[in-house]
N, C-alpha and C positions, 0 to 999 in steps of 0.2 A: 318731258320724259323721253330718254331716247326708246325707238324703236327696235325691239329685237330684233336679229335676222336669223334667229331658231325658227322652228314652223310651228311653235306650237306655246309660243309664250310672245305678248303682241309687245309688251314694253317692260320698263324696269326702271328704277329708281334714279333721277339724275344724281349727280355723287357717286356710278357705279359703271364699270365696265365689264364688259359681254366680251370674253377670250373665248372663240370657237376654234379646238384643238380641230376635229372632225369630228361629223354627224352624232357620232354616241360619247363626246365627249366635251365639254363644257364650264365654265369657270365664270362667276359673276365676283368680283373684285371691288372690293370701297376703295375708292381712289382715296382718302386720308389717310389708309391704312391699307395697303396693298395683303398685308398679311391677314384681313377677316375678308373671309372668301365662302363660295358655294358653291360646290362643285359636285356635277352632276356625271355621273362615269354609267354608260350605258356598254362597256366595251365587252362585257360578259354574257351578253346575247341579251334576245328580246326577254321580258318577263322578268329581269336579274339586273334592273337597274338599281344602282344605286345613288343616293341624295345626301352628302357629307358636310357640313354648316362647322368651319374650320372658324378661330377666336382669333387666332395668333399665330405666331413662332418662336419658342423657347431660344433660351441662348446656343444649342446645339442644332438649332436649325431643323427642329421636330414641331409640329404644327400639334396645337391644342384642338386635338375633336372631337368634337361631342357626341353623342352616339349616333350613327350614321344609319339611314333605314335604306334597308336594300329587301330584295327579291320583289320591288314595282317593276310596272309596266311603263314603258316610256310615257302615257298619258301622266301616271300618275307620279312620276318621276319630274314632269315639267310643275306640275301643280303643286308637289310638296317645294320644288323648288322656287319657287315665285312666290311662296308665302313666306318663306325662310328669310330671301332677298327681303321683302320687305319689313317682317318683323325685327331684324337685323337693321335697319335703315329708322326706323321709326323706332328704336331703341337708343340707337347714336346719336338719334336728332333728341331726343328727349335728355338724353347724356350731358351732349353739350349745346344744351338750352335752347334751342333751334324754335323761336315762335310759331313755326309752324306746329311742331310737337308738345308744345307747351302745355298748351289751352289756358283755362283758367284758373287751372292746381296752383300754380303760384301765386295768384294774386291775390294777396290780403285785406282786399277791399269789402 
């Protein structure tokens, strides 16, 4: 798992990149899909962060989002945020059949 170099989240999903715009702004990115992202915008002061978990890109170049939870605290903006990254990750891998996400759902034995 790479290491984050945010201060407040230690690591994150391999398959996924860490875009650090600056301090209160943030982007974790699925490298197969550049377009399912989580983006973390702390740029509206402390206490008014917000945690956006984007699907896509329509053909107009408008991002599918899901309801975005804002008015957190940076703590609670890194934590919503690294659960997202991962349920998002361990969604894909289960998608496309990733033995790690598997388990034993499939097997018909």
């Amino acid at each position: 798992m790479p290491e984050s170099e945010t201060e407040h989240l230690d690591y994150y999903p391999s398959g996924w990149s860490e875009e650090i715009h600056d301090e209160y702004y943030i982007e974790w990115r699925f490298d197969d899909d550049e377009s399912i992202l989580v983006r973390l915008d702390g740029t509206m002061g402390d206490g008014d962060y917000s945690v956006t978990p984007i699907t896509g890109v329509n053909a107009d170049g408008e991002e599918f989002v899901t309801r975005p939870l804002s008015r957190l605290s940076r703590m609670e903006a890194f934590d919503i945020a690294a659960t997202l990254i991962y349920a998002m990750n361990g969604v894909s891998g289960r998608l496309s059949g990733d033995d790690e996400f598997a388990g034993d759902i499939n097997d018909e034995s």
